[in-house]
C-alpha positions, -999 to +999 in steps of 0.1 A: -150-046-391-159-035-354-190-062-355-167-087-368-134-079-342-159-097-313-143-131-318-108-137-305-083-150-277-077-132-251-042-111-259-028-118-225-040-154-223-008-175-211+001-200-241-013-171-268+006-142-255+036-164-262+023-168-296+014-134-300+047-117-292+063-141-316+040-139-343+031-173-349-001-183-338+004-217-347+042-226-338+043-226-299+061-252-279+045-272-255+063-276-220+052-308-202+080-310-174+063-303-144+081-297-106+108-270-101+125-277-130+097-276-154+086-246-139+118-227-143+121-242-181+083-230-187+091-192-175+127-191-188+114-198-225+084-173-221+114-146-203+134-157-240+106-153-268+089-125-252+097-091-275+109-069-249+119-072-211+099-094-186+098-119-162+074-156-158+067-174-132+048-209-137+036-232-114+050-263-106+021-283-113-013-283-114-026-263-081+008-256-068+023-224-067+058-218-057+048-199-028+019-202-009+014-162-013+019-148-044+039-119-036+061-138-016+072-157-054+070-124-067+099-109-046+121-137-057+118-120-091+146-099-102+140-055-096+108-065-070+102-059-037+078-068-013+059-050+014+049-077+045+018-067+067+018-093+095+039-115+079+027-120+052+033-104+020+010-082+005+023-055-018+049-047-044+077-029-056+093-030-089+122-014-100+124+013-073+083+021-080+061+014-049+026-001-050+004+029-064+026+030-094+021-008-105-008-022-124-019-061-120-045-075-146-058-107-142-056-124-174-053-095-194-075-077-173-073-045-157-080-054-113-099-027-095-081-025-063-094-011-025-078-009+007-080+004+038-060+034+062-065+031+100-070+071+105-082+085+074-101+077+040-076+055+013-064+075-017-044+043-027-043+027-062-022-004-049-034-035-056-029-062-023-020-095-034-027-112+001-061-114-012-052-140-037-043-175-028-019-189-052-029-227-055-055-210-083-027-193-101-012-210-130+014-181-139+026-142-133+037-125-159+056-089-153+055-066-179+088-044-172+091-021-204+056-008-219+038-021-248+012-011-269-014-036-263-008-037-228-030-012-204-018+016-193-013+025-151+020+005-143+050+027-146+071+004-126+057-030-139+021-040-153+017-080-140-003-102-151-019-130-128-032-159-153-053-188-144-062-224-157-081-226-193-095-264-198-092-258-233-052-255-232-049-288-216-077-310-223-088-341-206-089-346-170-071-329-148-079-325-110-061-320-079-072-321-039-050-304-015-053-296+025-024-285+048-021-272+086-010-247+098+016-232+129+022-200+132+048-193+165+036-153+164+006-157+185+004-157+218-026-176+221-037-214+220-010-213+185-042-236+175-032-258+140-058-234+115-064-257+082-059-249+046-084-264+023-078-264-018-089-280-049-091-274-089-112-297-114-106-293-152-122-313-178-133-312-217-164-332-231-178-335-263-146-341-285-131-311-267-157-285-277-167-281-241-145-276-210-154-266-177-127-254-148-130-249-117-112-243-086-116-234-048-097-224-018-100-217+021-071-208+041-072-197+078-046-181+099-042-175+137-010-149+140-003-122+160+029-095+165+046-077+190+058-046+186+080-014+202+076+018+187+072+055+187+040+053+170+039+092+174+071+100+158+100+122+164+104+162+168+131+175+151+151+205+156+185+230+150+210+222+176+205+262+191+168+251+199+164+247+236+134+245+260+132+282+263+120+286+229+081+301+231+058+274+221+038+288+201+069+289+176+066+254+169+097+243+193+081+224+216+101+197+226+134+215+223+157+205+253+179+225+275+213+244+267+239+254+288+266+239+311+240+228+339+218+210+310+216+179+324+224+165+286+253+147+283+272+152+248+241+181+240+235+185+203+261+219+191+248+248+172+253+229+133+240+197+143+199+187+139+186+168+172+158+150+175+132+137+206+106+111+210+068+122+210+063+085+231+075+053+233+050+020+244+042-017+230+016-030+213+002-070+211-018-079+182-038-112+174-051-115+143-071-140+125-073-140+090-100-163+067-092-159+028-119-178+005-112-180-037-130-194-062-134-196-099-150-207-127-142-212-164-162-222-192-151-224-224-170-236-259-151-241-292-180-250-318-154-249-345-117-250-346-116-211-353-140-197-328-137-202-289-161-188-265-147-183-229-170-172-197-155-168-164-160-159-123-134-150-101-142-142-063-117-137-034-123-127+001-102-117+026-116-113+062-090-104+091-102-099+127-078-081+147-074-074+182-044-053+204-035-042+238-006-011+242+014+006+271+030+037+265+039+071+276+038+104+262+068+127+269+055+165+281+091+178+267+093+198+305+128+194+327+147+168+305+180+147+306+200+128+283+228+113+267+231+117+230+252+103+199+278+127+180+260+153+152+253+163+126+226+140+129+220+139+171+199+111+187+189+108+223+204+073+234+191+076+272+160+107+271+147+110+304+119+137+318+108+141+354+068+149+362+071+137+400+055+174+409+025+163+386+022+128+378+016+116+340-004+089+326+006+056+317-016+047+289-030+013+282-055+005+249-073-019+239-092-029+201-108-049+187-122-049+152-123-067+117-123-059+078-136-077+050-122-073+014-142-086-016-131-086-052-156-099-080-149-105-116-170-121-144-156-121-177-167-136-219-143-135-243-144-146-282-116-157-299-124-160-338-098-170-361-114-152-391-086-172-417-050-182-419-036-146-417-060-133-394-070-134-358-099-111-340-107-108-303-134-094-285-129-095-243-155-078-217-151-080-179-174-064-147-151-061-118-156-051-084-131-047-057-145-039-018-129-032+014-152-024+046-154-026+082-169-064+091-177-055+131-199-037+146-169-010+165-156-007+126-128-012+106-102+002+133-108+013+167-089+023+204-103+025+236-077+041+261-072+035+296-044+050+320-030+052+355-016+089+365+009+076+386+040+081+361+067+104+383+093+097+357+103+086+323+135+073+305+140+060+269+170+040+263+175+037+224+215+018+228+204-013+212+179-021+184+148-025+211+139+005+225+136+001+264+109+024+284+116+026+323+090+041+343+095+057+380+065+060+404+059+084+431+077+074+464+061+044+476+039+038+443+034+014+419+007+004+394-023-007+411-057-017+393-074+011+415-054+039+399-070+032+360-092+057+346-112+054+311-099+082+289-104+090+256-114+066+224-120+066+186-139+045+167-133+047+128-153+037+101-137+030+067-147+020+034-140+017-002-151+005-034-136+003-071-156-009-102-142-016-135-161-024-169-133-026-196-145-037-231-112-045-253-111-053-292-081-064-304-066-081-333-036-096-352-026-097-391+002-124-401+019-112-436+035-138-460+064-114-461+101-121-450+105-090-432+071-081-419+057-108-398+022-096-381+006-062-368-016-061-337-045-036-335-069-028-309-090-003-291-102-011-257-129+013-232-125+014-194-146+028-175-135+036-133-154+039-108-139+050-070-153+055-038-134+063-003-150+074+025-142+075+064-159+084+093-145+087+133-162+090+166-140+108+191-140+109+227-111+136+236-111+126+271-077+119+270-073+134+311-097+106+323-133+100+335-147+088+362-135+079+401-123+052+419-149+024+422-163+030+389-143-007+381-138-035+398-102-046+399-112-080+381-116-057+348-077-049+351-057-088+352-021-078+352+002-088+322+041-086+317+060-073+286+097-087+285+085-124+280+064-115+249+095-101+231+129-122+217+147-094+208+179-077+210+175-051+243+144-067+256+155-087+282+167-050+300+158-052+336+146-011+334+121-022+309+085-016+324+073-048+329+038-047+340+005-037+327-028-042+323-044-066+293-078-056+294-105-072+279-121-049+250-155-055+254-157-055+292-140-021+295-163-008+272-194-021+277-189-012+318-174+026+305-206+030+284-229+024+313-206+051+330-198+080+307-220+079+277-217+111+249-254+114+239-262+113+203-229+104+192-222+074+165-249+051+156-250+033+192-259+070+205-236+069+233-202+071+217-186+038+222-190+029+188-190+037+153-208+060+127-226+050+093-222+086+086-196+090+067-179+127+067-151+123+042-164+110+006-146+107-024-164+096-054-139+097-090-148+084-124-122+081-149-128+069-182-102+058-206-104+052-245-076+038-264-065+024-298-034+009-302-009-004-335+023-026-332+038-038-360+065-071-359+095-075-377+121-102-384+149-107-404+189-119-403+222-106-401+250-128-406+225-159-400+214-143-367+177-135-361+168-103-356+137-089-345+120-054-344+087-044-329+075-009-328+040+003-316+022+034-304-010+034-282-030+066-277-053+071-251-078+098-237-091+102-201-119+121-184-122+128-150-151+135-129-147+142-095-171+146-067-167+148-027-185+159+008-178+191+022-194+212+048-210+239+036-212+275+052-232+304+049-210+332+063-185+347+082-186+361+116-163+385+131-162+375+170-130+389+185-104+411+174-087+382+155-107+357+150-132+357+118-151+325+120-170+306+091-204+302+100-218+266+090-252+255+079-245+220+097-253+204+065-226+192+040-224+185+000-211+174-028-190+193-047-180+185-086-145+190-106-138+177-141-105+171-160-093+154-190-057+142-207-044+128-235-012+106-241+004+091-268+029+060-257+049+048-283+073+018-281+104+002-293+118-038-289+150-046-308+168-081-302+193-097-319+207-131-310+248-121-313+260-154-307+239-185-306+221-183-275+236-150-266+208-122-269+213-086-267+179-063-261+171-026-264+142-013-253+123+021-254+088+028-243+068+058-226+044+041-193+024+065-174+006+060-139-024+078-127-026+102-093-037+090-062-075+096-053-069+124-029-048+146-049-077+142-080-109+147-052-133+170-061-137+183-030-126+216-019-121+222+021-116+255+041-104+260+077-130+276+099-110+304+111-103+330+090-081+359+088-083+396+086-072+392+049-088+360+041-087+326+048-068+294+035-083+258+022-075+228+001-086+209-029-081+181-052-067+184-092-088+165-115-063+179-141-031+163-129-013+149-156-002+112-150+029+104-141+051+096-172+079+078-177+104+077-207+119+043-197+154+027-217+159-007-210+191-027-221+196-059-215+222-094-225+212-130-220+229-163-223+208-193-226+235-215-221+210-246-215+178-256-217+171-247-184+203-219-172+209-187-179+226-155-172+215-126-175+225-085-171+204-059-178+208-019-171+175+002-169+165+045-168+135+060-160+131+095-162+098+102-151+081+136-152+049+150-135+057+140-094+029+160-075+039+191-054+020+219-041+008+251-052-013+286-039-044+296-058-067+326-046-107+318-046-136+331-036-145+300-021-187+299-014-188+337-019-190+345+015-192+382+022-162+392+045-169+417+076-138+434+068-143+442+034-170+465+029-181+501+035-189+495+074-155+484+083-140+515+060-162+541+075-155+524+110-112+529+099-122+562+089-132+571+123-115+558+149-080+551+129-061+514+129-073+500+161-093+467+157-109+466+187-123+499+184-132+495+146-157+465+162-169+487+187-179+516+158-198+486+138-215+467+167-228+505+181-236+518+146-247+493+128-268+463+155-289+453+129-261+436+116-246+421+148-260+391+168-241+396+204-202+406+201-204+389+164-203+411+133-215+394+099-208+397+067-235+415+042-244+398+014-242+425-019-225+445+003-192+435+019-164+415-006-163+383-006-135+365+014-100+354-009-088+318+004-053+307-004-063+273-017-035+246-019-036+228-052-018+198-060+001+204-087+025+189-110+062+201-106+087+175-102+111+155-123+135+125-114+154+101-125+151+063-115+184+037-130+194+006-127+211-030-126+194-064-130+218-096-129+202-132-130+217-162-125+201-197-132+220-226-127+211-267-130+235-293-123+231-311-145+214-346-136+225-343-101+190-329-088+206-299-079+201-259-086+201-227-081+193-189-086+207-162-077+199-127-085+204-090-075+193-055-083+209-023-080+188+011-082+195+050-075+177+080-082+185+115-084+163+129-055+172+119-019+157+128+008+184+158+029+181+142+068+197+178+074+170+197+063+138+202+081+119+214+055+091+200+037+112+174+010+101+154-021+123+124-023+118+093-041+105+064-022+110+023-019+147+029-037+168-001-029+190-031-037+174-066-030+187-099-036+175-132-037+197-169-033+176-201-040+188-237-042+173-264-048+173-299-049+152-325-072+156-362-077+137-397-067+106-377-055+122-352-035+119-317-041+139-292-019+143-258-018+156-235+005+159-197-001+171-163+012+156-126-001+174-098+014+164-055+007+181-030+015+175+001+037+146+025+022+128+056+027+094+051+030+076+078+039+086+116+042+061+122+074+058+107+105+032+115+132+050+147+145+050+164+103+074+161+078+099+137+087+117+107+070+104+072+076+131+047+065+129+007+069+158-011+078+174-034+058+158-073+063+165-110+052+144-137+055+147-174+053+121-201+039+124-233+028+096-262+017+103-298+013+085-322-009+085-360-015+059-378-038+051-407-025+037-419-057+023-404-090-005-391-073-001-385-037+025-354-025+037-349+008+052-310+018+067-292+041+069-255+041+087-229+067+086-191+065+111-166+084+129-200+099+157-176+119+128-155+134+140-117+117+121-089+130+112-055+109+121-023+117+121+012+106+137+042+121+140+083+113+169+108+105+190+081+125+193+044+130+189+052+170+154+072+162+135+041+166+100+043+152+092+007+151+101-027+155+077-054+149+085-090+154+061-118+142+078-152+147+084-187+121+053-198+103+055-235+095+028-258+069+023-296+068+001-311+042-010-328+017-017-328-023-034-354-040-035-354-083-059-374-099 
């Protein structure tokens, strides 16, 4: 049976998955409307037969998409939102799940995914759909209740990208398209960048043959400006005041009492909070995205198809920035502040005239490259009437890397100690920073000083090999209509690593004269920014927009670090990578799900239940420094001596999980359909919280000494998920549709102490010296070291006392574990709302969703919080207009406000993005039944982004990027 199940068509192939989830192979209808309309027929009838609840989009025609980025058509989807980096939309959100906790499968396929953090080594399982252009695309499909044949990892949505089979839709098909591009957000020559794309499809010898193939190059010229407290806020109790000792944690707490100098101060049961920094930052970015693919397929016989594939993307984006900001040094403070419980500062001002401060300027510049690689061979083998076998193999890679030689993010800072005074005015939605310079000063080119820099290096890596068997038996029975079978093997590969070279000469190098003042051309802020606020006459101006590569070509001449990074002087990068994560899951599973159909009162009723079970091992490996002791060197200080080399070390873990599910549908009235759904979806733990690596801190205490590791045995995240849902498909191309949705999902990651004898390192204070040495001279430390270093020297280098081996007990370290411990509760409404006039041309859709979950994050509480992240409402308005050539279509997506993150650069504090809306619009007209003409324009009323902390006021950034407009061409042969 297993040597015969390697013939069949792919289970997630567009036209057969339709077939599939009906049961009939043979009886599928064939849509050949094409433009909007046909497109929203095509996915409305795949949304209707589909055996559960999902969504379809399908492109217009041949080579065009209905968005020119595919998660820009995906937020037009009912329950998903988008995430927009630059623009540009580049990750999802489904039903209140963020990123890591949706899976996307190309054709059926599971995607290895990689991506890239500025600071640090990704632990990130999202999958970036800016890597994909969309004139390749022929559908998405999302999955949004489980199934049993569908892979596991998307507890939110799995969604399924497909792409053009010439076997499908034989004969000749080809289509040439090429566009310009203006985009208003950059601040250079706003050069027109071009957009290049094609796709061939064809079938030979009587249709036995067909080849596909298609090809895309699209580059961007962009940039942003932005205004933010990149640092974060501090947050306090109203009773905290600047007499609090700092070594409590309370730095940054203002001052109390009548003579204050706060206006409206923060009272005793309110929470306050004050800015780590305020400055602005300029990006240009170019970005060149390159896809390809190509399909052969080779039917011999009518039952047996043969199908090999390639799919390649890349994704390069250079980046360069210059910033101006200042840190606040939390000494003598004014301010005015908003009414509690939740206080913010709306004018914070500090005065350092008696020691100047810094005004910082940096400059970057640097580039990434992301690769993903996929070939693929499928058999489809119709073995007879009843029953159809599949066997489907893929090799995927996905890669994300620096591409310069300064790595994949870098700052080189710069500043000007001339700062007498500070004030933040956070009144208006820009946040304005006025500067005050000593009495006769100002910012002169003579005053800037090289300080500090970091260059970071950051990689990763994912592979996939998935081998999937599956099958499907169609019964002559009434009531039973098929059964679908499978087992399918995935094997995982990770790797994350990171590396930085620091300079922490953040108080400046050098002297004046070490620059000319050519190196330093002046620049002005206010007429970079169309904002609300930024027109302020306080606002600082002037600064200096340095050139990158002069600065620090000229600084490494100057003030080189020897041996440090590859370049040897510390102006650059390292190969040597510190932090390395290497994880291997593998996954077996076998799956059942049986169909069923029958009537009641004349109306259809269908019933499909299915189970899938599945095993994963772990194996977990990552670098550490390695230590050979501990050595006692003052009266509280027990240091970890290292050997200055650094390992790998290994964990393992395994889990089981059986998903079954549940699809009931009944058509109540004619075209009126009622579904109710049950399944069980699970999603896997990030990277870092499965590392193998275990890390201590270097100073240890009296008692021991505290560390962190990764989990390998973390259960996924699991989700029992009910999903009900009523549809009217009042026309052959409108509908209305309401649908309620729960998820109560089990397993959320916390925290958790473990004590270990981490390297077995023989602790000073834990042996017979140290209890002899309390013997005689009683509970004084100091004189307890003095008794060992006389008494025992050979055992003593200096004032340091070491640890015997055999002798002394080892050292207990608290290790943190990641654990699982939480539970929550996701629900939900989903209305949809598709609408054609009739023959007038005209259309539209309209849809909303409504989520809440039991765990919010407590903006009173300054305690460490788990909260549920990307919660809220979205909406979406479309209409469109088609007739006599035209196409026109003009839409609006809205989201609501969210948390985002639960730490910002100052510790555990809430991130929230504000609510945003965005207008776009494309116009077509076909000039004949080849040749297309199109307009497209993104973010038309020029909205801005911005995300705040405990309070709107708390600013943390706001980031505006300007209209992007397309002009082009498309040309169907």
């Amino acid at each position: 049976m297993l040597m015969g199940v390697a013939f069949t068509v792919s289970a997630q192939a567009q036209d057969a998955q339709e077939a599939n989830n009906n049961g009939l192979q043979d009886d599928v209808e064939v849509i050949s409307v094409s433009g909007i309309r046909g497109s929203l027929i095509k996915s409305m009838e795949v949304k209707r037969d589909y055996k559960g609840v999902m969504e379809a989009i399908s492109a217009e025609d041949m080579g065009k998409f209905p968005d020119t980025n595919l998660a820009e058509s995906l937020q037009r989807v009912t329950g998903v939102s988008i995430d927009r980096q630059n623009g540009e939309g580049s990750k999802v959100t489904v039903r209140g799940f963020g990123p890591d906790f949706n899976l996307v499968t190309l054709n059926g396929r599971q995607m290895p995914a990689s991506n890239l953090e500025a600071t640090s080594a990704s632990s990130s399982r999202s999958y970036d759909f800016s890597n994909i252009a969309s004139e390749g695309v022929a559908g998405v499909e999302i999955y949004k209740t489980g199934k049993a044949h569908i892979a596991t990892g998307g507890l939110g949505s799995t969604i399924n990208i497909t792409t053009t089979k010439p076997l499908q839709a034989p004969g000749l098909k080809a289509t040439f398209g090429v566009k310009g591009v203006y985009d208003s957000s950059s601040d250079k020559d706003r050069d027109i960048t071009p957009e290049l794309s094609g796709l061939y499809s064809n079938t030979f010898d009587d249709e036995k043959f067909g080849v596909a193939i298609s090809g895309s190059y699209q580059k961007r010229d962009s940039g942003n400006q932005q205004a933010n407290v990149g640092t974060g806020w501090r947050s306090f109790p109203g009773i905290t005041d600047q007499n609090y000792d700092a070594g409590t944690g309370d730095w940054g707490g203002i001052p109390s009492g009548p003579d204050s100098g706060h206006i409206n101060r923060p009272t005793e049961d309110s929470i306050y909070s004050v800015p780590q920094s305020l400055g602005y930052r300029f990006e240009e970015v170019q970005r060149t995205r390159i896809n390809g693919q190509l399909t052969l397929q080779y039917r011999p016989i009518d039952t047996l198809t043969t199908t090999l594939d390639y799919t390649y993307a890349e994704n390069q984006v250079d980046t360069q920035f210059n910033d101006l900001s200042a840190w606040f040094n939390f000494g003598p403070s004014t301010g005015e502040w908003t009414d509690g419980p939740i206080a913010s500062p709306l004018v914070y001002s500090e005065d350092t005239s008696a020691n100047p401060a810094d005004i910082a300027m940096g400059a970057g510049d640097y580039a990434t490259i992301n690769e993903n690689k996929s070939v693929g061979f499928n058999v489809e083998w119709q073995a007879n009437d009843a029953l159809t076998l599949e066997f489907d193999f893929h090799s995927s890679s996905a890669e994300s890397r620096p591409d310069s030689e300064f790595g994949s993010n870098n700052i080189l800072s710069t500043a000007a100690f001339v700062r007498a005074s500070t004030t933040a005015y956070f009144g208006e939605k820009f946040p304005v920073l006025e500067i005050g310079y000593p009495e006769g000063g100002s910012l002169r080119p003579e005053d800037m000083r090289v300080t500090g820099s970091s260059f970071r290096h950051s990689m990763m890596r994912s592979e996939i090999d998935q081998f999937q068997i599956n099958g499907e038996y169609v019964f002559e029975h009434d009531f039973f209509r098929s059964i679908d079978f499978g087992a399918s093997f995935v094997d995982s590969k990770n790797r994350s690593a990171f590396s930085n070279v620091q300079r922490d000469t953040w108080g400046g190098v050098g002297v004046e004269g070490d620059f000319d003042n050519s190196f330093w051309p002046a620049a002005t802020v206010s007429d970079r920014f169309d904002l609300p606020g930024s027109d302020n006459d306080l606002l600082q101006n002037e600064f200096f927009m340095f050139d990158f590569h002069n600065v620090r070509d000229r600084a490494e001449e100057l003030y080189p670090v020897e041996g440090l990074g590859d370049c040897g002087t510390g102006f650059c990068t390292s190969s040597i990578l510190d932090t390395d994560r290497r994880v291997e899951e593998e996954a077996k599973a076998v799956y059942l799900q049986l169909h069923m159909e029958t009537e009641w009162d004349d109306r259809p009723i269908n019933l499909v239940v299915g189970a899938r079970y599945e095993e994963t091992d772990i194996e977990s490996r990552a670098l550490v420094p390695t230590y050979s002791g501990i050595g006692w060197v003052s009266a509280n200080e027990f240091n970890l001596v290292a050997t200055g080399d650094q390992d790998f070390t290994q964990l393992e873990g395994e889990y089981d999980n059986f998903l079954p599910n549940i699809d009931f549908d009944i058509e109540i009235y004619e075209d009126v359909i009622f579904r109710a759904s049950y399944s069980k979806t699970i999603a896997r733990p990030s990277y870092a919280d499965i590392q193998g690596g275990l890390t201590v801190n270097t100073l240890v205490r009296i008692d021991g000494g505290t560390g962190s590791r990764g989990n390998p045995n973390l259960k996924p995240f699991e989700s029992d998920n009910i999903d009900l849902t009523l549809e009217w498909y009042y026309n052959e191309d409108s509908y209305l549709a309401v649908g309620y949705y729960e998820k109560d999902v089990k397993n959320f990651i916390g925290t958790s102490i473990v004590e270990e004898t981490v390297f077995n390192l023989a602790h000073p204070a834990n042996g017979p010296r140290y209890q002899e040495a309390l013997a005689a001279v009683g509970n004084d430390v100091v004189a307890i070291r003095e008794y060992i270093i006389a008494n025992y020297p050979d055992t003593v280098d200096g004032d340091t006392i070491f640890g015997i081996d055999g002798e002394d007990g080892a050292a207990v370290f608290d290790i943190t574990v990641p654990v699982n411990q939480r539970e929550a509760k996701i629900d939900g409404w989903e209305i949809a709302l598709q609408h054609v006039f009739g023959e007038t041309g005209f259309g539209a859709i309209l849809n909303a969703t409504f989520v809440d979950g039991d765990i919010s994050y407590d903006n009173f509480s300054l305690e460490q919080q788990f909260a549920l992240l990307g919660l809220s409402d979205s909406a979406n308005i479309i209409g469109f207009y088609e007739k006599d050539g035209w196409q026109i279509r003009v839409a609006y997506n809205w989201r609501d406000d969210f948390l985002n993150s639960t730490n910002q650069g100052t510790g555990s504090h809430p991130t929230y993005i504000e609510d945003y809306g965005q207008w776009d619009a494309t116009i077509s007209y076909d000039y004949d039944e080849h040749l297309t003409f199109f307009f497209e324009g993104l973010n038309l009323t020029d909205e801005y982004t911005r995300s705040y902390g405990r309070a709107e006021e708390q600013v943390l950034n706001v980031t505006q990027t300007g209209p992007r407009y397309h002009l082009g061409m498309r040309y169907k042969f």
